[in-house]
GUZADREN-536155 format. One record per residue (C-alpha): residue in one letter; residue number from 1; x, y, z. Coordinates in nm, 2 decimals. Layout:
! GUZADREN-536155
<pt kolse="A" drenkol="NUM" east="X" north="Y" up="Z"/>
...
! end
This chain:
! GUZADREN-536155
<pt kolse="X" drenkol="1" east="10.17" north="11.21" up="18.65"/>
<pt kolse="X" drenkol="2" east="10.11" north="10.93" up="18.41"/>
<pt kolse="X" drenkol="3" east="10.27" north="10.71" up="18.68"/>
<pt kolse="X" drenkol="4" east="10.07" north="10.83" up="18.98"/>
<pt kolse="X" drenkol="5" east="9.75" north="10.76" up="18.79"/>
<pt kolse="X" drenkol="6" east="9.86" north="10.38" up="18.74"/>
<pt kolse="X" drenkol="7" east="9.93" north="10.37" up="19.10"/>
<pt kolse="X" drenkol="8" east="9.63" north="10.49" up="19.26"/>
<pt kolse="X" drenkol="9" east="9.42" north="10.23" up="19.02"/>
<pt kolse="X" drenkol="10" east="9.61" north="10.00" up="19.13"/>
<pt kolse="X" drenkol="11" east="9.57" north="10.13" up="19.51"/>
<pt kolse="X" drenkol="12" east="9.19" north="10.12" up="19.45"/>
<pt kolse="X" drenkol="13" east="9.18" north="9.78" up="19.34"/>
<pt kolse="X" drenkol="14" east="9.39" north="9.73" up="19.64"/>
<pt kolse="X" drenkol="15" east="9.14" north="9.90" up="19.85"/>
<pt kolse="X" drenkol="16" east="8.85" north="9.75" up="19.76"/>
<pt kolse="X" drenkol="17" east="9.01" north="9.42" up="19.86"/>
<pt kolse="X" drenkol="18" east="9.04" north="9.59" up="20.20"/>
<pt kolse="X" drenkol="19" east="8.66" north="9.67" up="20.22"/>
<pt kolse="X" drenkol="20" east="8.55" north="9.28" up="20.10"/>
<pt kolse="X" drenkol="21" east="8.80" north="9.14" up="20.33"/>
<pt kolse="X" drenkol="22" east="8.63" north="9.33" up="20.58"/>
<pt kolse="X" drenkol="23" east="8.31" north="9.27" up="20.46"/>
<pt kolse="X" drenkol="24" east="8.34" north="8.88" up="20.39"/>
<pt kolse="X" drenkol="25" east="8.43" north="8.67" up="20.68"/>
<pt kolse="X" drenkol="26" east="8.62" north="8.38" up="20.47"/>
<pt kolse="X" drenkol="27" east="9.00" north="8.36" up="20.56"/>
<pt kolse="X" drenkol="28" east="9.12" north="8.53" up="20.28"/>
<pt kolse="X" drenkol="29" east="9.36" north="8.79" up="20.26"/>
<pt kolse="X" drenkol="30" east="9.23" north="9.17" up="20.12"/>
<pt kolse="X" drenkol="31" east="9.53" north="9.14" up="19.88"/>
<pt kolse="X" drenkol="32" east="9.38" north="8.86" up="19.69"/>
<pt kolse="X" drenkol="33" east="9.06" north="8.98" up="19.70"/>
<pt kolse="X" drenkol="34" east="9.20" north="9.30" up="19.52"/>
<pt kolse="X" drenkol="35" east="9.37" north="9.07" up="19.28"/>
<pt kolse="X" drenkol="36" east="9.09" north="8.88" up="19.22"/>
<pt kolse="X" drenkol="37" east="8.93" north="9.21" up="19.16"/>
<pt kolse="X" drenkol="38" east="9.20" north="9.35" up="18.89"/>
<pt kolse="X" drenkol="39" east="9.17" north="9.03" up="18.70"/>
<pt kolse="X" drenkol="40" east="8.80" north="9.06" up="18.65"/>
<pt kolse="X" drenkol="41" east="8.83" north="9.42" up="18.54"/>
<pt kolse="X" drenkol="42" east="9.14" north="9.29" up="18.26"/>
<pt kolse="X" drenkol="43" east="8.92" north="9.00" up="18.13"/>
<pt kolse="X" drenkol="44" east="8.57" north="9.19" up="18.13"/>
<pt kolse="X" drenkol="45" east="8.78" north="9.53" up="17.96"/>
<pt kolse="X" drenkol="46" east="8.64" north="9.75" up="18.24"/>
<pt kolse="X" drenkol="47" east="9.02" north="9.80" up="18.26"/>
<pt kolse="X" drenkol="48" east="9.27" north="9.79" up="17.96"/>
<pt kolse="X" drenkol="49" east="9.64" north="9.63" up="18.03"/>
<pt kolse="X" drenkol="50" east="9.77" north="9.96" up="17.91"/>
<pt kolse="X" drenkol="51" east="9.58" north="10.18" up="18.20"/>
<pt kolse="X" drenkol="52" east="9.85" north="9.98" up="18.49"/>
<pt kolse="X" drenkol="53" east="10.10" north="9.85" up="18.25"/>
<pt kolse="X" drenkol="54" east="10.41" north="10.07" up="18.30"/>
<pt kolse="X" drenkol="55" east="10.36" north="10.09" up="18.68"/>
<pt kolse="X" drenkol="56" east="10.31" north="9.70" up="18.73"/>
<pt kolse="X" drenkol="57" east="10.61" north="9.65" up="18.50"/>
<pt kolse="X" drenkol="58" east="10.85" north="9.90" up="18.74"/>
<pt kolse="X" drenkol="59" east="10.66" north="9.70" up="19.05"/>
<pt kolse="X" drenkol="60" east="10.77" north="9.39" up="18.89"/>
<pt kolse="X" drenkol="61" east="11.13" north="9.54" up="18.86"/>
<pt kolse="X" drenkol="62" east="11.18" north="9.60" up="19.20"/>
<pt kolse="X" drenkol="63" east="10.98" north="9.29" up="19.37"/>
<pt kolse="X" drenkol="64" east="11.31" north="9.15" up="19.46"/>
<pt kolse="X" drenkol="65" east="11.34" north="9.41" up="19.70"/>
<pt kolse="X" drenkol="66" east="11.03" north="9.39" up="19.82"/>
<pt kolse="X" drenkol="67" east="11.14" north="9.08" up="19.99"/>
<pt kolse="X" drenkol="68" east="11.43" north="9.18" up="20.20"/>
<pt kolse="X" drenkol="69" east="11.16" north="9.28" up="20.52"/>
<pt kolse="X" drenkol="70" east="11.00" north="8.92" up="20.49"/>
<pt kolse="X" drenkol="71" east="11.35" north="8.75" up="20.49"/>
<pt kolse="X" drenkol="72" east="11.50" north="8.97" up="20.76"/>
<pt kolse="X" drenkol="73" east="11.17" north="8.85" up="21.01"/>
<pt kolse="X" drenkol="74" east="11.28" north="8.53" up="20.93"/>
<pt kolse="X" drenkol="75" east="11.64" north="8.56" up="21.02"/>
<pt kolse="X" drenkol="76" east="11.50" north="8.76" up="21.32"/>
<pt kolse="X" drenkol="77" east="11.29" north="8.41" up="21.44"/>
<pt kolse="X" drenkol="78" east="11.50" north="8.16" up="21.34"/>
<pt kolse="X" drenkol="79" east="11.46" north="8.07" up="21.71"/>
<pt kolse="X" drenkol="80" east="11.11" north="7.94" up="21.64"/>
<pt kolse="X" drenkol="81" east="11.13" north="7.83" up="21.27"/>
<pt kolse="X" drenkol="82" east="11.44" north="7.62" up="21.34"/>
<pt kolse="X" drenkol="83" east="11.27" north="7.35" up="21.53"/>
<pt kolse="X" drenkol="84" east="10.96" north="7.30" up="21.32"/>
<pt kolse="X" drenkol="85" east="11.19" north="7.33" up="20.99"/>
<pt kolse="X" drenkol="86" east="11.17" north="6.96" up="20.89"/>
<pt kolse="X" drenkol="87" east="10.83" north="6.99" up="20.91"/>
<pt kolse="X" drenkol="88" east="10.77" north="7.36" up="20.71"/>
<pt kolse="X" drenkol="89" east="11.00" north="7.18" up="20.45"/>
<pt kolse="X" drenkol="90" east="10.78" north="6.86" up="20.40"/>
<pt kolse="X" drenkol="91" east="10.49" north="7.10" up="20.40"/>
<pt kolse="X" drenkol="92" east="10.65" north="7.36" up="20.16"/>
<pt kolse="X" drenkol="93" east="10.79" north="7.01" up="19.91"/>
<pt kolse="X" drenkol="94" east="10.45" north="6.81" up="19.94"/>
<pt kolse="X" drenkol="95" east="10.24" north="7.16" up="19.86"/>
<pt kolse="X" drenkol="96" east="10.42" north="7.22" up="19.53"/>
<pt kolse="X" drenkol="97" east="10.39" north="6.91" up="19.43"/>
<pt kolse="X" drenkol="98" east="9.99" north="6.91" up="19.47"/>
<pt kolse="X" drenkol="99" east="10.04" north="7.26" up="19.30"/>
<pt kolse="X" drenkol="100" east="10.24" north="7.10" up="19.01"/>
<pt kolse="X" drenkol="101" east="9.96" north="6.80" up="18.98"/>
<pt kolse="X" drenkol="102" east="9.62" north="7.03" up="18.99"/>
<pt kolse="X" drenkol="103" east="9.77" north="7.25" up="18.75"/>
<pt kolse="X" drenkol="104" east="9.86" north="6.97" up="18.52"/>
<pt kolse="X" drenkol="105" east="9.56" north="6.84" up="18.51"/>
<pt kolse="X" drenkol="106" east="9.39" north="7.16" up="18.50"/>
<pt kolse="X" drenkol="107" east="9.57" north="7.23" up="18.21"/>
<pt kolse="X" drenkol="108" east="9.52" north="6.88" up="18.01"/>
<pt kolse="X" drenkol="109" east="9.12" north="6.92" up="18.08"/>
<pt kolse="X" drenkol="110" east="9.17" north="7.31" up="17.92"/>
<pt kolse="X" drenkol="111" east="9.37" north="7.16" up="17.63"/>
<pt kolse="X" drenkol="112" east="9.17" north="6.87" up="17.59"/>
<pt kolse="X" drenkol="113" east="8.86" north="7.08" up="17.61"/>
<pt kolse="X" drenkol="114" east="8.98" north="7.34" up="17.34"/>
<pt kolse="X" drenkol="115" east="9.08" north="7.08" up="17.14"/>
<pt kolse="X" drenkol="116" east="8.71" north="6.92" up="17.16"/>
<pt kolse="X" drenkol="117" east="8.59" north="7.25" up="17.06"/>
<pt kolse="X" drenkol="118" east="8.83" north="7.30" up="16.75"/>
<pt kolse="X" drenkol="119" east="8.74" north="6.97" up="16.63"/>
! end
């Protein structure tokens, strides 16, 4: 039971990305919207860690898994990705790499910042 009440908060998070994404018209997907959502509820305590914690942990177990339908569509349209491939792989390479520098810096300003505020 313990388990099914983990699940459905995390459902209603999940839900209530639904209903912004619906409500919002920015292209953004409901699942990060419910994300978002979850995160605020963690860092404000509306929601302890504990409430979720032993269903995320037995999602994280099996997200593996949860990717064998995404990498069977691709298999199934290799036909179309195989011609644009050189250029999903210099998209895929050059995005991480942006990734990689914003969240260096990101994370020198935060450093730098809390070491300002130690000092």
């Amino acid at each position: 039971m313990k388990y099914l009440k983990q699940l459905l908060i995390i459902l209603a998070f999940s839900l209530a990305g639904e209903a912004l994404q619906a409500l919002i018209p920015l292209p953004i997907p409901a699942a990060i919207y419910g994300i978002v959502l979850l995160l605020i509820a963690l860092c404000t305590g509306v929601l302890k860690a504990q409430a979720i914690s032993d269903t995320a942990h037995f999602l994280i177990g099996i997200m593996p898994l949860l990717f064998v339908a995404p990498a069977v569509n691709i298999l199934k349209n290799w036909g179309v990705i195989a011609p644009n491939l050189v250029p999903i792989c210099v998209v895929m390479v050059v995005s991480t790499f942006v990734v990689f520098l914003v969240s260096g810096i990101v994370t020198q300003l935060l450093v730098k910042k809390e070491g300002d505020r130690n000092a």
